[in-house]
N, C-alpha and C positions, 0 to 999 in steps of 0.2 A: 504494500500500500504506500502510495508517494506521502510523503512526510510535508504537512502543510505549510509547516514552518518558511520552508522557501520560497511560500507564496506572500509572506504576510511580515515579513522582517526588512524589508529595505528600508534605505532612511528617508524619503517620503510618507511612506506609510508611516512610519513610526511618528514622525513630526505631525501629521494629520492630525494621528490621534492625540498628542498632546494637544494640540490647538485646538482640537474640538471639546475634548474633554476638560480646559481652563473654561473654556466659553462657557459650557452647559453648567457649570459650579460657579455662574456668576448670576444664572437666570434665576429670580429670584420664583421657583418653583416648588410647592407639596410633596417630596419624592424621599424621607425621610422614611424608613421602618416602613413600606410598603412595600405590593406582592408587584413585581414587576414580570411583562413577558418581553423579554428580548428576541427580535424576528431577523432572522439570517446572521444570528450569534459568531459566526467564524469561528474562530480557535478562543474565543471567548478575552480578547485583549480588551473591550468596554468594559468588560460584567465586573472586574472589582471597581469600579463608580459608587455603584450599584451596593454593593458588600459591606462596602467603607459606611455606606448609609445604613447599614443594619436593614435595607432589604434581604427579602426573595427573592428569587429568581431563575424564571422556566427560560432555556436558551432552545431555540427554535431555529433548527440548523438543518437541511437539506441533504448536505454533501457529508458522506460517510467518514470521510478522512478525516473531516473537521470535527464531526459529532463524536470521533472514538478518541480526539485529540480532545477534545473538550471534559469526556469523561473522566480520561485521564489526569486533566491537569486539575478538575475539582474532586476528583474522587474522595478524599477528605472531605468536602465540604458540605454539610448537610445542608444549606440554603439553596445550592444549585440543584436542580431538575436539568436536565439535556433530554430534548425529545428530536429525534433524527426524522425531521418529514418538511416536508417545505408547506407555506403559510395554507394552500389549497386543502391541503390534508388537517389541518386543526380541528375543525368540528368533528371528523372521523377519530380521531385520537385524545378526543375530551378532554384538550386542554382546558378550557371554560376561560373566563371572565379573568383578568388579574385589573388592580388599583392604574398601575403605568403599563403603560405600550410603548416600545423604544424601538425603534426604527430608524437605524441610521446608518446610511449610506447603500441600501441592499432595495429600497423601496419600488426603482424602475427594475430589478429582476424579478418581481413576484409575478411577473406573466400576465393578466388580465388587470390593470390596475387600474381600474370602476371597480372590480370585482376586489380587489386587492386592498383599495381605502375604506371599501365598506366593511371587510373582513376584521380588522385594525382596529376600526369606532366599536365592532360590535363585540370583539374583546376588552373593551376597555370600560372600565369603571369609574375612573376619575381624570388621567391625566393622558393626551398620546404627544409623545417627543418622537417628532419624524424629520431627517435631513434627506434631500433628495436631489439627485442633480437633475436642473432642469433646465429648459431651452432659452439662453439668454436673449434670443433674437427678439428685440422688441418690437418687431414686424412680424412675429408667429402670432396668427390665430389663436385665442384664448384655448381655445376646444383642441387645437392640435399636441398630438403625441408623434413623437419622432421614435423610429427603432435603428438603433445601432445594431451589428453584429458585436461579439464578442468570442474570448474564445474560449471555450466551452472546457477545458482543459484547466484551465484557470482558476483554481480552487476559491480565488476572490469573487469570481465571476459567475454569470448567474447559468442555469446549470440547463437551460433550455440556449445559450449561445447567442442570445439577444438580449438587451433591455430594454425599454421605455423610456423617455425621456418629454415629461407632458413641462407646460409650461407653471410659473409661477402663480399665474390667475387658476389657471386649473385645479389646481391644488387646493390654494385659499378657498375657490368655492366649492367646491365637493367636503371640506372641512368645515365650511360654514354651513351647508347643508344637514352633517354629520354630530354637528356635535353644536352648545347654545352659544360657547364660546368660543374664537379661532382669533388666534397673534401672530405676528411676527417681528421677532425679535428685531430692537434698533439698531443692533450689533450683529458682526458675523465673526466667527473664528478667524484669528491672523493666520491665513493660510491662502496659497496663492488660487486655488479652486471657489474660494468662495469670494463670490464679487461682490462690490459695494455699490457701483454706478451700474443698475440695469437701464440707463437710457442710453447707453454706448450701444454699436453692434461689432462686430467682427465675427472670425471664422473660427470653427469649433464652439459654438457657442453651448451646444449640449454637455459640454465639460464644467460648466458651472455648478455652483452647490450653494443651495438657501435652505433654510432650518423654517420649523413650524412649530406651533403649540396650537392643543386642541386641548378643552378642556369641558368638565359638565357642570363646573360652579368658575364666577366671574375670579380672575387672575389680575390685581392693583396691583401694576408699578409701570412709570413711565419705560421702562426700557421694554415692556411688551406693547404691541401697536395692535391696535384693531386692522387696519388696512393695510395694504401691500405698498412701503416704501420703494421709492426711485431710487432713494439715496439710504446707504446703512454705513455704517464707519467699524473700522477694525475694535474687535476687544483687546484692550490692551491690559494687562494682571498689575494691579497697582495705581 
């Protein structure tokens, strides 16, 4: 079995996750001692966030190599659950309801995604923390989803060999549809994937990455926004 670690150790990825992970410890969020389900968990490099917090946590992992690497590195850990099946299979495998839904960075690989954000709300109890890259072209069609190939091989990658890639409007409203409350943060992680000026266009635009909050009781603080900014500025720690 290929060893996922070589998928998920370079020093982008690693810088990612630090810069995403400052970021989300700055949103001033409910996610204390609550049952979280993490969706396309990977080798589970998020989930101690999550631990630190004195949550739960069901990691929801698709690809074998990951889920047996997963078991392994929490095997100790009685807060982790690893369930090996991709997000379509959940209702089959009684995951049920958890408090947070955490979705970050795997959201265009879940294949049907109408099918995929409704799946997400209807797991979630209280709080969903979703990042997704999505199509910076401020000339795409709100309704439009763009599909990349991928390669399927790719243990990061999504396991049908295509993603998704819907816009930022899209998103917000299928969230606002989904849930009573929907934000976006005024801040993005200091990292070069995630843009600040969506009024820019250029090429590769579906390389971009914005962060959301869906929630089912109102969320005060200015740094979360009702409405979909133009403009967001880096989180800076300090």
């Amino acid at each position: 079995m290929t060893d996922p670690t070589v998928f998920f150790r370079d020093a982008a990825y690693i810088e990612s996750n630090e810069r995403r992970l400052e970021h989300l410890a700055s949103l001033p969020l409910p996610i204390e001692r609550r049952s979280v389900l993490e969706v396309g968990a990977g080798i589970g490099d998020l989930t101690p966030f999550f631990l630190e917090r004195d949550c739960t946590v069901t990691c929801l992992e698709p690809r074998p190599e990951n889920a047996a690497f997963l078991r392994e590195r929490y095997a100790a850990e009685p807060r982790v659950r690893v369930v090996e099946a991709p997000l379509s299979e959940i209702d089959r495998r009684a995951v049920g309801a958890h408090q947070v839904v955490f979705c970050y960075g795997t959201f265009g690989e879940l294949g049907d995604l109408e099918r995929a954000i409704e799946q997400l709300a209807a797991h979630c109890n209280e709080v969903l923390l979703l990042e997704a890259a999505v199509n910076g072209d401020p000339l795409a069609a709100d309704s439009e989803i763009v599909h990349v190939e991928s390669d399927i091989n790719d243990l990061r990658a999504s396991i049908e060999g295509r993603f998704g890639v819907p816009t930022r409007p899209w998103i917000f409203a299928r969230l606002r549809d989904l849930f009573p409350y929907a934000y976006v943060p005024a801040t993005q992680p200091a990292f070069e994937r995630f843009r600040l000026d969506w009024r820019e266009r250029g090429t590769q635009t579906w390389k971009f990455r914005a962060i959301f909050v869906a929630s089912h009781t109102p969320l005060h603080d200015p740094v979360l926004l009702d409405e979909l900014p133009l403009l967001q500025r880096a989180f800076e720690p300090g």
